[in-house]
GUNUPA-558174 format. One line per field, with one value per residue: residue number from 1; x, y, z of N, C-alpha, C in turn. Coordinates in pm, whole numbers, plus 32768, in hexadecimal, padded with zeros to 4 digits. Example, Ala and Ser with C-alpha at 12.3 -4.5 7.8 and 13.67 -1.06 7.14 Angstrom:
! GUNUPA-558174
i <- (1 / 2)
n.c1 <- (8527 / 8505)
n.c2 <- (7DC7 / 7F1F)
n.c3 <- (830C / 82C4)
ca.c1 <- (84CE / 8557)
ca.c2 <- (7E3E / 7F96)
ca.c3 <- (830C / 82CA)
c.c1 <- (8528 / 850A)
c.c2 <- (7EB6 / 8003)
c.c3 <- (830C / 8313)
This chain:
! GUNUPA-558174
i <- (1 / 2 / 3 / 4 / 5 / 6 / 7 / 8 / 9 / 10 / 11 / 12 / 13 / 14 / 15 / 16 / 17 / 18 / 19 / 20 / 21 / 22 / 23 / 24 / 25 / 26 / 27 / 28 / 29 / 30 / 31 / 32 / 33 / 34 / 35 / 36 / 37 / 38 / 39 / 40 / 41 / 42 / 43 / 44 / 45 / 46 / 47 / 48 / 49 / 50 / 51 / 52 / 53 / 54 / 55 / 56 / 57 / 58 / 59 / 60 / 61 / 62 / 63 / 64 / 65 / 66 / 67 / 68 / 69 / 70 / 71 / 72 / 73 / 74 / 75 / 76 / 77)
n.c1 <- (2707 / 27F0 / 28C7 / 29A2 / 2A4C / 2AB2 / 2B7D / 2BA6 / 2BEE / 2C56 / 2C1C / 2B3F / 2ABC / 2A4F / 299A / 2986 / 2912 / 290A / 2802 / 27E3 / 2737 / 2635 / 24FF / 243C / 233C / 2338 / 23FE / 235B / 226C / 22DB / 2328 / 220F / 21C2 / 226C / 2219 / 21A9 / 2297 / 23C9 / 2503 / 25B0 / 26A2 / 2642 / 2698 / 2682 / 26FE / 26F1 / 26C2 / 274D / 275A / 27A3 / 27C2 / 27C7 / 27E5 / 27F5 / 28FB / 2903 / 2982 / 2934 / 27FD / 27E2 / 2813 / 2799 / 267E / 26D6 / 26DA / 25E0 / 255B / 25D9 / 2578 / 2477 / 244A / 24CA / 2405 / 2332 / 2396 / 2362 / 23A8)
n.c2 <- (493E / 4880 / 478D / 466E / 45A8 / 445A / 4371 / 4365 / 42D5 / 4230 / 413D / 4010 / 400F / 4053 / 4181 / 4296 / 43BF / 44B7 / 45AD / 46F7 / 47C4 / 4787 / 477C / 469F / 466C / 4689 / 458F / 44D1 / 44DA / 4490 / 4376 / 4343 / 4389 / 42B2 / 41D8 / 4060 / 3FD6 / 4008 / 4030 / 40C9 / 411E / 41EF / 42CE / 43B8 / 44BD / 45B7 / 46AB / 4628 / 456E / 4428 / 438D / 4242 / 4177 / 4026 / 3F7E / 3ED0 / 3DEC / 3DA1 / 3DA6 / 3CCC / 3BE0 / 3BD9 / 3B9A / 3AA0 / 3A4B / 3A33 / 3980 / 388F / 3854 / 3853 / 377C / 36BE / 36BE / 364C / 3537 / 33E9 / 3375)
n.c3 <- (3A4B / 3A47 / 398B / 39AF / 3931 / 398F / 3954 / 3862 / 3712 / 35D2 / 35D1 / 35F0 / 370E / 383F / 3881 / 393D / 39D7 / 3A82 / 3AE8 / 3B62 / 3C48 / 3C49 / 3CAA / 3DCB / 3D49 / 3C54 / 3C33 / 3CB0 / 3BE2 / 3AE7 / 3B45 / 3B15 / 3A3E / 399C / 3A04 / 3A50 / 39A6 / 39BF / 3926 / 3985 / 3A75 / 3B70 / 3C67 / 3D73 / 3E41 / 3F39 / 3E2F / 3D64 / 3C68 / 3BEE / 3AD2 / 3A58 / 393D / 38CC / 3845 / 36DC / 36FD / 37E0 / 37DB / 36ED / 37B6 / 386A / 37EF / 377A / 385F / 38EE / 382A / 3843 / 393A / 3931 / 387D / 3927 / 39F5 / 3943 / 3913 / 3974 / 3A97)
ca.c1 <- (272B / 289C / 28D0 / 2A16 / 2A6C / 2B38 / 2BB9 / 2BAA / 2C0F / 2BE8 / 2BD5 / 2A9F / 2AE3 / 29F5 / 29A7 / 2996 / 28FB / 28EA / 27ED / 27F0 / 26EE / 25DC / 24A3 / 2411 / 22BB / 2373 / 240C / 22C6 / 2232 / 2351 / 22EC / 21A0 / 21E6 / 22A9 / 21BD / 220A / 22EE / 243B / 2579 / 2619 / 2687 / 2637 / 26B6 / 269B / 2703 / 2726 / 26DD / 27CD / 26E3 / 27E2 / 2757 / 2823 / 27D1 / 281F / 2921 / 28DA / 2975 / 28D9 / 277D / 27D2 / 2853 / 26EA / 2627 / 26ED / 26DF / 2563 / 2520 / 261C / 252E / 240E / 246F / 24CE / 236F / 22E6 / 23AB / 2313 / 240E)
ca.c2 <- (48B2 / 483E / 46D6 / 4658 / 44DD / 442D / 4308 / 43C1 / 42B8 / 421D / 4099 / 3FEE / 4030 / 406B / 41D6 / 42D3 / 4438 / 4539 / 4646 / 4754 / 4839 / 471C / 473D / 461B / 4680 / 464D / 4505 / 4489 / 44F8 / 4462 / 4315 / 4332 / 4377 / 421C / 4147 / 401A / 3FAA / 4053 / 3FD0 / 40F5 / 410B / 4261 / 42DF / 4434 / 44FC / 4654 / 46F8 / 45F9 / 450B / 43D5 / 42E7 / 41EC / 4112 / 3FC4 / 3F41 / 3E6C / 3D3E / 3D8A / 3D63 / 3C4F / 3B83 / 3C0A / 3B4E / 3A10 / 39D8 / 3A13 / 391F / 380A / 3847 / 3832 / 36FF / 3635 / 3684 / 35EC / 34AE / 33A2 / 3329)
ca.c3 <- (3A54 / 3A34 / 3992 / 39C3 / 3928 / 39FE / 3923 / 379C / 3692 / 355A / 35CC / 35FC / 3787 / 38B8 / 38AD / 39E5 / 39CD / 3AE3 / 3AD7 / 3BD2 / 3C89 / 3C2E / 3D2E / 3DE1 / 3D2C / 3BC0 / 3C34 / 3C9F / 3B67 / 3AAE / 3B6D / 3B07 / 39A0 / 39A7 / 3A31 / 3AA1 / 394D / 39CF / 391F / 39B5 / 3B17 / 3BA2 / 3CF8 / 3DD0 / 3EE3 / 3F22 / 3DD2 / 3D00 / 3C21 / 3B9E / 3A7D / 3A03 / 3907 / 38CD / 37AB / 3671 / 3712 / 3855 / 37AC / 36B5 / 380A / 38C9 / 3780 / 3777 / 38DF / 38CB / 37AF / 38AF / 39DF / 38F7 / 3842 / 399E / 3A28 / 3911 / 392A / 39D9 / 3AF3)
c.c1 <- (27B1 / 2878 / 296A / 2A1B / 2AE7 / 2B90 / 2BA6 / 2C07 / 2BF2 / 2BDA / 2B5D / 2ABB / 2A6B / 2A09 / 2959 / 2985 / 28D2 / 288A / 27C3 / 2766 / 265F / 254E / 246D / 2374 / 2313 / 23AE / 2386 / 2258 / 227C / 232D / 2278 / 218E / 21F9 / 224F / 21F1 / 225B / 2353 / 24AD / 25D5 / 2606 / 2676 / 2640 / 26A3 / 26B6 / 2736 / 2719 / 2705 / 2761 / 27A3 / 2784 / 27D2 / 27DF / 2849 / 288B / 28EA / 28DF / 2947 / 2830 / 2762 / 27F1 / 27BF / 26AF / 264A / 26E8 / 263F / 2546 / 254D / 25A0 / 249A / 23F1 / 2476 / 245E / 2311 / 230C / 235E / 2388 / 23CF)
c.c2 <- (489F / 4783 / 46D8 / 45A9 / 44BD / 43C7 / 4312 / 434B / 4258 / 4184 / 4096 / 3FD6 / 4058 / 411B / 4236 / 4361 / 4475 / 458C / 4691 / 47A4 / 47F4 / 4727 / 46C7 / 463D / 4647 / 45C2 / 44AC / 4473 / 44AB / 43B6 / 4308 / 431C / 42D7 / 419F / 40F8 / 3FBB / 4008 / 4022 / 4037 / 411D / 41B2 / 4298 / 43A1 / 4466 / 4575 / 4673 / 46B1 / 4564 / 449A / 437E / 42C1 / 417C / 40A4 / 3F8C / 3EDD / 3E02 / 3D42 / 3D4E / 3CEF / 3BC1 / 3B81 / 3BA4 / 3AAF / 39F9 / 39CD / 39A8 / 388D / 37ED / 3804 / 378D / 368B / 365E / 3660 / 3540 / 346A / 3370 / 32D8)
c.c3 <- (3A0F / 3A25 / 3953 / 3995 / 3948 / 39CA / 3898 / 374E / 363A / 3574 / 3603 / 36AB / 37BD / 38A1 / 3911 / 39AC / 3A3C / 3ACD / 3B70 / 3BF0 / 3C50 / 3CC4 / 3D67 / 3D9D / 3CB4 / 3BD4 / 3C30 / 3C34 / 3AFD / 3AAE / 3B1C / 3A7C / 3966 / 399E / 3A67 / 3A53 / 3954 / 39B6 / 394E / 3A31 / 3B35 / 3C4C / 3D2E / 3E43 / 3ED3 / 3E97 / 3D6F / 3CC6 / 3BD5 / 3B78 / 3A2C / 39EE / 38BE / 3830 / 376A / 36D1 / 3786 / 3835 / 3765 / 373D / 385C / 384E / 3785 / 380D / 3913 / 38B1 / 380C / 390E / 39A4 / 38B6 / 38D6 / 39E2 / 39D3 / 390D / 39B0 / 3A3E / 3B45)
């Protein structure tokens, strides 16, 4: 297995990892592991597993726009 990171540095940034020669049995397994609480996106084809997870302010922006949606279906309109 070859892992290659595709976007390597030190800000709080979206990051992107490659790994290579990955079966579709270990993805699936991989999946399964997970469940269905996945904050990271996971993709395949051919052999090449990418997971990229999400930055800080990507998740603090996912929470507050939660708490919005949540909040206006409790208002009464």
């Amino acid at each position: 297995m070859i892992v290659t990171p595709i976007n390597p540095s030190t800000q709080k940034t979206t990051q992107r990892v490659l790994l290579f020669h990955i079966s579709w049995q270990t993805y699936k397994s991989l999946l399964a592991e997970m469940g269905g609480k996945i904050s990271s996106l996971l993709s395949y084809s051919q052999g090449v597993l990418e997971i990229i997870m999400p930055s800080d302010l990507h998740e603090i922006i996912n929470c507050l726009l939660k708490r919005i949606v949540t909040v206006l279906l409790l208002i009464d309109v």
